[in-house]
N, C-alpha and C positions, 0 to 999 in steps of 0.2 A: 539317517542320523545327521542331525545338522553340527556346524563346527565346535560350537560352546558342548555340546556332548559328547562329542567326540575325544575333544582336549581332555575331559572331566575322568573321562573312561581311561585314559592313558595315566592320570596323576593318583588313580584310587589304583591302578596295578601296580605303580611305583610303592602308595603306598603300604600298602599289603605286605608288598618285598620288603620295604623296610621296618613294619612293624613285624618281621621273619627273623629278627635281631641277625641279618646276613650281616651287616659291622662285625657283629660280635665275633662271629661263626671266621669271619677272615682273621679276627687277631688273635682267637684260637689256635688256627691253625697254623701262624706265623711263631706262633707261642712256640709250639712245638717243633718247628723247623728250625728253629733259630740255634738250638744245641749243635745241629748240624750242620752249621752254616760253612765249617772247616772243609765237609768231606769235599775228597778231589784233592784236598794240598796239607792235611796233614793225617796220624794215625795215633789216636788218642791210646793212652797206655792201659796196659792189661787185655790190650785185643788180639787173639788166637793170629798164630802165626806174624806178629807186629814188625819180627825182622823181616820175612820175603814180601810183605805188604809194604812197610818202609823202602824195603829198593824200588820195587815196581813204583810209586808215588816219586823216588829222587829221579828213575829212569823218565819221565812223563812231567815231571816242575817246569821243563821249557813250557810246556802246551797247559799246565793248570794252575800256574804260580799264582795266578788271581783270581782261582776259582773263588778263595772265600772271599773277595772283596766285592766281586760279582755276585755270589749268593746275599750278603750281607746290604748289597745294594735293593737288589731284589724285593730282603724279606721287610729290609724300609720303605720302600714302595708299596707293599701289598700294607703296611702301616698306614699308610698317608689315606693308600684307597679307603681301608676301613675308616679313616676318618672326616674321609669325604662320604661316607656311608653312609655313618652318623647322621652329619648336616643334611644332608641331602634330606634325610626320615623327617629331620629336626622340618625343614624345609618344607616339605609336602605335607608334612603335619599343620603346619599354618596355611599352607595354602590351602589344603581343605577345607580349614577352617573358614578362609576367607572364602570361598566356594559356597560353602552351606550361608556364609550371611550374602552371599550376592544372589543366591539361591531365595532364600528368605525375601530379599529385597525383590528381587524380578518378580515374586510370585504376589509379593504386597502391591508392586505396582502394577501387575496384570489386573491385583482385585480391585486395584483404584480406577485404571482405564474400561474395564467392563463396567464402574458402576458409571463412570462419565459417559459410555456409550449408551447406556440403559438410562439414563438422564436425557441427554441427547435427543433419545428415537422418542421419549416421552413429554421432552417438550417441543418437537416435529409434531407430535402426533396431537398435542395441544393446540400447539400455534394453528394444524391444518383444520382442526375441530372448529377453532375459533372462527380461522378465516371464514370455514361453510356456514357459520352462524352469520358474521358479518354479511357473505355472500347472500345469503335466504331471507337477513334482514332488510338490505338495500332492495330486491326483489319486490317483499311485503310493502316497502313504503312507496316503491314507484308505484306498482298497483293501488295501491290506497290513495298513492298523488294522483295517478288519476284518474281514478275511482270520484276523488274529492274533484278534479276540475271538471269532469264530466256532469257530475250533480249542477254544478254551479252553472255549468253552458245550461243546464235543462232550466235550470229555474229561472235564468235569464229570458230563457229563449220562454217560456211562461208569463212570464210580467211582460214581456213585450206585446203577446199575443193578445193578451188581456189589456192589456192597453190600445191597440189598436182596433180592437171589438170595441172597446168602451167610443174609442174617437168617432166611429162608424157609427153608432149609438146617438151621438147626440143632434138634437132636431137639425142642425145646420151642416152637419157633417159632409157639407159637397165635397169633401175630398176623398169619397168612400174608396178602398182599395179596387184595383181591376186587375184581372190577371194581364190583360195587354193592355201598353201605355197606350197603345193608339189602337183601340182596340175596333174592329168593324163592328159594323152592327150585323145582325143576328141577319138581315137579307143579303149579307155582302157575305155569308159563311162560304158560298158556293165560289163564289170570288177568288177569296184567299184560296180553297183546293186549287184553285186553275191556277193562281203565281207558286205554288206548291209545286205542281204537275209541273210545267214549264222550267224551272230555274231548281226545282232540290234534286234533280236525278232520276234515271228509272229506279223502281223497284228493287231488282236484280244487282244494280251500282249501290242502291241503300243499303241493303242487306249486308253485303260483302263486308262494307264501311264497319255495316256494325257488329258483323261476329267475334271479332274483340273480345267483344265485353262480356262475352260469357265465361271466358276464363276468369274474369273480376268475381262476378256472380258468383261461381263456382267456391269463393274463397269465403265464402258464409254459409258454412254447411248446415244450413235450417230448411225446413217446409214451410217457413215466412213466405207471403206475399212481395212481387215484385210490382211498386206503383211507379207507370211510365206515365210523366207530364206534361200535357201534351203531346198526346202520342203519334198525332198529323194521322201518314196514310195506312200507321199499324204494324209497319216491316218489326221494327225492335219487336212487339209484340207477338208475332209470326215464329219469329226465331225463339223468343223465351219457349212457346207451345210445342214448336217441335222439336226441344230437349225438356220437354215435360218440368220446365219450370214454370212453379203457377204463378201468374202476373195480371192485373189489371191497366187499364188505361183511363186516364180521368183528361178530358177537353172540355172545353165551353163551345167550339164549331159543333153544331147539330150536324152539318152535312157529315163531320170528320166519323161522329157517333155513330151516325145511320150508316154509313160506308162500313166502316169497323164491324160493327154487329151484323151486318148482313154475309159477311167474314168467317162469319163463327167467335170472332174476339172477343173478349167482355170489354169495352168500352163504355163507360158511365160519365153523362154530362152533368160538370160541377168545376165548380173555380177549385182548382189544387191547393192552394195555401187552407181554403173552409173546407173542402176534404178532410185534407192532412191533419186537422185540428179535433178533428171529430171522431178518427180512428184512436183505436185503444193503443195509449204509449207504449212501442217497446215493441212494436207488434210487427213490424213490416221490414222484410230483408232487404230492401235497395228503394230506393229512387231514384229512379231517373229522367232526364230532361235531357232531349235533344233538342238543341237550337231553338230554347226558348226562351233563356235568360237574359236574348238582350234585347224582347221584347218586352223588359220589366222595367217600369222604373225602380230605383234603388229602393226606396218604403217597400215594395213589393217583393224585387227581389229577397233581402233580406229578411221577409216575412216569410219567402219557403222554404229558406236554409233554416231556417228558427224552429219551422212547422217538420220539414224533416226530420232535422236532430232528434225531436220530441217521442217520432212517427217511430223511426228507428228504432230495429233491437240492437243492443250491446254489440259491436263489429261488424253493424250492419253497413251500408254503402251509400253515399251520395256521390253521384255520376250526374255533369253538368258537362257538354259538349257545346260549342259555340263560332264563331266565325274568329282566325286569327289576324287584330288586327296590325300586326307585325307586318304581314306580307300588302304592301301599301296598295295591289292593286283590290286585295278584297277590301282594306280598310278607307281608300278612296273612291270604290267606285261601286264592287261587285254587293257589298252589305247594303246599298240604298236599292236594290232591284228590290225587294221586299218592301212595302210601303209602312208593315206594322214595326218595321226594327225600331228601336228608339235610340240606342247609339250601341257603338264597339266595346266591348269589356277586355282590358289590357290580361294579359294573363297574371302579370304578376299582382295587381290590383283584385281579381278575383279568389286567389290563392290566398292571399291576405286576409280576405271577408272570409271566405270558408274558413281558415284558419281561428280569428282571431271570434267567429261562434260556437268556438267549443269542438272542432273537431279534428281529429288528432290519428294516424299521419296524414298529410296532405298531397298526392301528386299532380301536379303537369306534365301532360302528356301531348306532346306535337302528333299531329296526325295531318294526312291526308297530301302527299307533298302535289306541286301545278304541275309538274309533268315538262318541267322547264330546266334545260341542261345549262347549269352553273357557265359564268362568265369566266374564263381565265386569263391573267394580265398579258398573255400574248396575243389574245385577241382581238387589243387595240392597239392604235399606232403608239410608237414612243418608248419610252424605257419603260419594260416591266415596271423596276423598281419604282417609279412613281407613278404608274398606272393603278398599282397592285393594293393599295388602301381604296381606291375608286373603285374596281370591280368587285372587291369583298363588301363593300356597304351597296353594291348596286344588286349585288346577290341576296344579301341581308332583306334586302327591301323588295324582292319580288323572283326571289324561287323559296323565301320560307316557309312552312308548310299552311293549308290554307282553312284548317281549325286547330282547335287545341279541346282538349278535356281536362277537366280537374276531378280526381277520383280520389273520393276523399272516405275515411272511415271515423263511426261513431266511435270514442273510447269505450274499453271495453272487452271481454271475451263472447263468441258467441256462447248460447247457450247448449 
């Protein structure tokens, strides 16, 4: 029982008692005391025996002389009570009253706050409606945004293609596309395998380098074809078959083809960018290129990131691995072992061209570190403190890592 009920329960037994007309009932009974307010100190006449009762009363006056002023006191007091009895009923009778209208009132403003709370949880439950529609809208339009910039990369990367078939086309065209800018001739194929063999690593060191990327692979859950671009001595190609991803190989070296296919590999001889143009759009889970990109000039580069995009299905993969020329000894000395490179592609500059053809997100990825333990500024004479900017840019410049990749995806979900 809380306190407002408690109080309530104490003023309805007051007044009960008082609607008992107990007032009344006390000056009743004062009514009829009141005749007798004498006895003790005097013997009203005509009462049996008045003389021996008058002695006994004169014998006893010391001890009762003010019996009746004391009863008479009394039966005015039990007056006053009854009329405090009254008031009191009077009293509790309005307070009741005021009771039932605070009653009344609590009970209007309980039905006011329950309609405010049921307002309340119904415009919560509005507002949250709302928000999930905004939410589901912004969703819808980034998909449809790029949904809409991915059409636009395609049909770019289409008028390009088409324009550069047409350029190849015309009688004078000496400037027809080559997949290598300095490209050997066709008796020097054997050639390049032997600066291959010599300078890219064994076998065993390739493979390792490139198991990586089958977690990438992995993230286009299709039975799309994987096309390697120049696939050299076939290790990427090796690895995709023994996780039973189907993949092909596309080179211009005869010897690299005959090597490959003697392999068991599917290796097919064709320039990759008129490949990639000739496959049905949409069709192929990855492409990839290991260290061949900076065997392109720019027209050409850009014509396989173009011919990819196209190639690609929706969240499919473009993988471009390359030399980093960050680390100044591969970019001043160790990139010129190769006689077909034609220059260093900065990563941020690559990331940019991937980028800014249509393909959406884009990573850089450091790989491969020299095997060279960082310089620390105690390790030269002199004050750290102004050694310590000289051996972080001496580090910068030749323990950086010594490729880089850009993995990059077509917009899109797969299918």
């Amino acid at each position: 029982m809380t306190d407002r009920e408690l109080v309530s329960s104490y003023i309805e037994r007051a007044a009960v008692r008082a609607d008992g007309d107990l007032g009344q009932y006390v000056r009743d009974r004062v009514a009829e005391a009141r005749p007798h307010s004498h006895a003790g100190a005097e013997i009203p006449d005509g009462t049996r025996l008045r003389g021996a009762k008058q002695a006994l009363v004169a014998v006893s006056r010391p001890v009762t002389s003010h019996q009746s002023q004391v009863n008479d006191q009394v039966l005015n007091a039990l007056d006053r009570v009854a009329d405090d009895l009254r008031e009191l009923a009077a009293r509790i009778t309005t307070t009741d009253q005021y009771v039932s209208r605070v009653r009344a009132t609590a009970a209007t403003i309980e039905g006011l706050v329950d309609e405010l709370v049921t307002g309340f949880e119904a415009e919560r439950t509005a507002r949250e409606d709302l928000g999930g529609q905004i939410a589901a809208e912004r969703e819808t339009f980034a998909a449809f945004r790029q949904e809409v910039l991915g059409e636009l990369a395609e049909m770019r990367a289409r008028q390009d293609t088409l324009l550069r078939a047409a350029r190849e086309a015309l009688p004078d065209g000496a400037d027809r596309l080559q997949l290598l800018s300095r490209e050997l001739s066709h008796h020097d194929d054997a050639l390049y395998e032997d600066i291959e063999d010599a300078f890219r690593g064994s076998r065993e060191k390739v493979s390792t380098m490139l198991a990586g990327y089958l977690d990438d692979i992995a993230t286009v859950p299709t039975d799309s074809p994987v096309v390697d671009v120049g696939c050299g001595r076939g290790e990427w190609l090796e690895l995709l078959k023994a996780n039973e991803v189907p993949a092909y190989g596309v080179d211009i070296n005869q010897v690299v083809v005959d090597r490959c296919q003697e392999m068991g590999l599917d290796v097919r001889l064709a320039d990759a960018v008129e490949h990639l143009t000739t496959v049905e759009a949409g069709t192929i889970r990855a492409v990839t290129s290991f260290h061949v990109a900076e065997h392109l000039s720019m027209d050409t580069l850009v014509a396989l990131i173009d011919a990819a995009l196209l190639a690609l299905e929706p969240g499919g993969l473009l993988i471009l691995e390359t030399p980093n020329p960050n680390n100044h000894q591969v970019g001043a000395a160790n990139f010129y072992l190769d006689p077909t490179h034609l220059k260093p592609l900065h990563p941020l500059f690559l990331e940019f061209l991937v980028t800014s053809r249509g393909f959406e997100p884009v990573e850089v990825r450091e790989l491969h570190g020299p095997g060279i333990e960082p310089l620390r500024p105690t390790d030269l004479a002199g004050d750290p403190a102004r050694t310590g900017p000289f051996v972080d840019a001496l580090n910068a410049a030749f323990t950086s890592p010594l490729d880089y990749a850009v993995v990059a995806r077509k917009p899109g979900a797969p299918a």
